[in-house]
Kinemage of the C-alpha trace (Angstrom):
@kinemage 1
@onewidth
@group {chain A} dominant
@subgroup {mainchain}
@vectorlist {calphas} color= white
{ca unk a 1} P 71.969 43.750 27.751
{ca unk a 2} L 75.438 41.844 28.111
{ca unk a 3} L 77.343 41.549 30.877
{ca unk a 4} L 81.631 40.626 31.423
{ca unk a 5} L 82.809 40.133 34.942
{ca unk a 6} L 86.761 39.343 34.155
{ca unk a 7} L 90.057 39.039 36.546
{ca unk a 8} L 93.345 39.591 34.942
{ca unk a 9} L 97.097 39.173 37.184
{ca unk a 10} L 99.479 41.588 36.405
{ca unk a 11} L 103.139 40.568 36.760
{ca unk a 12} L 103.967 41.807 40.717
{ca unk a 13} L 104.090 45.557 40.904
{ca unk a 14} L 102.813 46.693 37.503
{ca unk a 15} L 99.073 46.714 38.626
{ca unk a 16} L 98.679 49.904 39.268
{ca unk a 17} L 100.453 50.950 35.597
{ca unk a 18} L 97.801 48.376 34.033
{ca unk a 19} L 95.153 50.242 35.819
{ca unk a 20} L 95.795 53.618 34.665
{ca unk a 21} L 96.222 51.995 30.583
{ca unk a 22} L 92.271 50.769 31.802
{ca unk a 23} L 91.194 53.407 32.827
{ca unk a 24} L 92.960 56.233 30.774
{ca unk a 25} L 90.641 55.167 27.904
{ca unk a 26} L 87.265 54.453 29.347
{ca unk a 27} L 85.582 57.889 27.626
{ca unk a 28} L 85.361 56.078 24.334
{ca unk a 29} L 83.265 53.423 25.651
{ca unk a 30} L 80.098 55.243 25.716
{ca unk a 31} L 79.508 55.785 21.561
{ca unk a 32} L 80.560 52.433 21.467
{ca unk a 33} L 77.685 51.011 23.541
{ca unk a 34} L 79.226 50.580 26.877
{ca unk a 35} L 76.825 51.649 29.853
{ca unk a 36} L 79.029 50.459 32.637
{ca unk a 37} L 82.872 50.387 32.780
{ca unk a 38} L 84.284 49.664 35.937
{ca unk a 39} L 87.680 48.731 37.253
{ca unk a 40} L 88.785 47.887 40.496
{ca unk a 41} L 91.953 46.009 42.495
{ca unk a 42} L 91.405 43.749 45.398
{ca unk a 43} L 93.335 44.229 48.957
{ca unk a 44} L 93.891 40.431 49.088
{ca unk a 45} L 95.764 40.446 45.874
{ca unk a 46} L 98.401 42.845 45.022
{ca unk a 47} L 98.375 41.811 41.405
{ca unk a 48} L 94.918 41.280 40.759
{ca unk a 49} L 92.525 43.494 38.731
{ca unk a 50} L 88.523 43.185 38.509
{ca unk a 51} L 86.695 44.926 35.422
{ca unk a 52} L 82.790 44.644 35.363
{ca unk a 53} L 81.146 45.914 32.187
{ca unk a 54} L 77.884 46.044 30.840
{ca unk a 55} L 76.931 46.919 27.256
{ca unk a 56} L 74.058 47.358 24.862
{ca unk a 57} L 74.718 43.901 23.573
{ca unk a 58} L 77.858 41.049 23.314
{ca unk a 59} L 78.137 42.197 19.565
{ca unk a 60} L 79.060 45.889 20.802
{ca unk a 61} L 81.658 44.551 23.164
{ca unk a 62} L 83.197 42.628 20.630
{ca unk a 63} L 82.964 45.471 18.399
{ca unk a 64} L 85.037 47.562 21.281
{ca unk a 65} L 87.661 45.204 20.945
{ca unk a 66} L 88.726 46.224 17.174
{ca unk a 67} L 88.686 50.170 17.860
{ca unk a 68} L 92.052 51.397 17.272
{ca unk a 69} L 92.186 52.878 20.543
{ca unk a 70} L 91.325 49.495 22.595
{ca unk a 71} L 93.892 47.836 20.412
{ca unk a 72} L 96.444 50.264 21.241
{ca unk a 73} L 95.614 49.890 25.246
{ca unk a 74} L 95.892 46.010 25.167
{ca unk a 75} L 99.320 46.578 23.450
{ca unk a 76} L 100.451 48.330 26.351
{ca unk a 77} L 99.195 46.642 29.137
{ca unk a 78} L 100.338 43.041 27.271
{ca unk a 79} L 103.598 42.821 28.746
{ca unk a 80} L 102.794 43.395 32.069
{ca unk a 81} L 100.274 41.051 32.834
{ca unk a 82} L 101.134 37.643 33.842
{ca unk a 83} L 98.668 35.368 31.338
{ca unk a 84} L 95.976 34.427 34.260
{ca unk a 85} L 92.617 35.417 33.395
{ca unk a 86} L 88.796 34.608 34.770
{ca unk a 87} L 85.541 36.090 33.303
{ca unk a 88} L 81.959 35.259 33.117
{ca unk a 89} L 79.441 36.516 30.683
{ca unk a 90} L 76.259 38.087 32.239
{ca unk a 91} L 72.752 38.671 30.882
{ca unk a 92} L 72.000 41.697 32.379
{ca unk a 93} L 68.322 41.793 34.381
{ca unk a 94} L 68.200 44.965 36.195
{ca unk a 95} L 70.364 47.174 39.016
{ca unk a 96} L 71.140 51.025 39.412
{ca unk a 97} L 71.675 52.786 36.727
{ca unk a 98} L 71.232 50.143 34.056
{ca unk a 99} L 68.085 50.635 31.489
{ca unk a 100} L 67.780 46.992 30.985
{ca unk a 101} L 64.927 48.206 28.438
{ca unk a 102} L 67.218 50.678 26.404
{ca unk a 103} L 66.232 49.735 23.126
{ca unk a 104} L 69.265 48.689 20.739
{ca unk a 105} L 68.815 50.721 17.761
{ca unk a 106} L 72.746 51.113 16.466
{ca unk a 107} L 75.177 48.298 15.019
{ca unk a 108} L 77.962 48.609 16.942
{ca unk a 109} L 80.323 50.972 14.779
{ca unk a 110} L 83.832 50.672 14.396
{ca unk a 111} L 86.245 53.019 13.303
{ca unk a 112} L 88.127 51.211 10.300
{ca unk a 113} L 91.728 50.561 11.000
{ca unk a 114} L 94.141 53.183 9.949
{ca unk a 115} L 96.090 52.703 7.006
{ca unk a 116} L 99.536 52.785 6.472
């Protein structure tokens, strides 16, 4: 299983709106591999935002990343973060509620682009 433990900084006082574009869309994770999706602000930082995911594999996140939908949500949020960013890449050994032994039996699938 994969792992991404990422920061992002929001320009001061849209973290909250950057939060709700996270979070608005998290649903579609599941089909897409995702088997933890969480997002959370620190009280130090006004501006900061902390997403931890875990997935089936890096190859399904990366797929996540083209679906229409995930497109559409870093669109939004774009302008309103401030271009500082910190992640690490996890391999995932165990905790609550992950089946580190969930075999990986789909490609990660993603819906083609639409066309115009």
């Amino acid at each position: 299983m994969y792992g991404y433990h990422g920061s992002m900084w929001t320009v001061p006082g849209r973290r909250d709106e950057v939060v709700e574009i996270l979070t608005s869309g998290a649903g579609e994770l599941l089909a897409a591999g995702c088997r933890s999706y969480v997002v959370g602000v620190t009280d130090e930082d006004p501006d900061e935002i902390v997403v931890t995911e875990v997935w089936l594999s890096r190859e399904h996140h990366d797929a996540s990343l083209r679906l229409p939908s995930v497109q559409e949500q870093i669109a939004r949020a774009r302008p309103m973060l401030a271009g500082r960013f910190a992640s690490r890449e996890l391999r995932i050994v165990g905790g609550l509620g992950v089946d580190v032994d969930e075999p990986v039996v789909d490609e990660p699938v993603v819906d083609p682009a639409p066309e115009r």
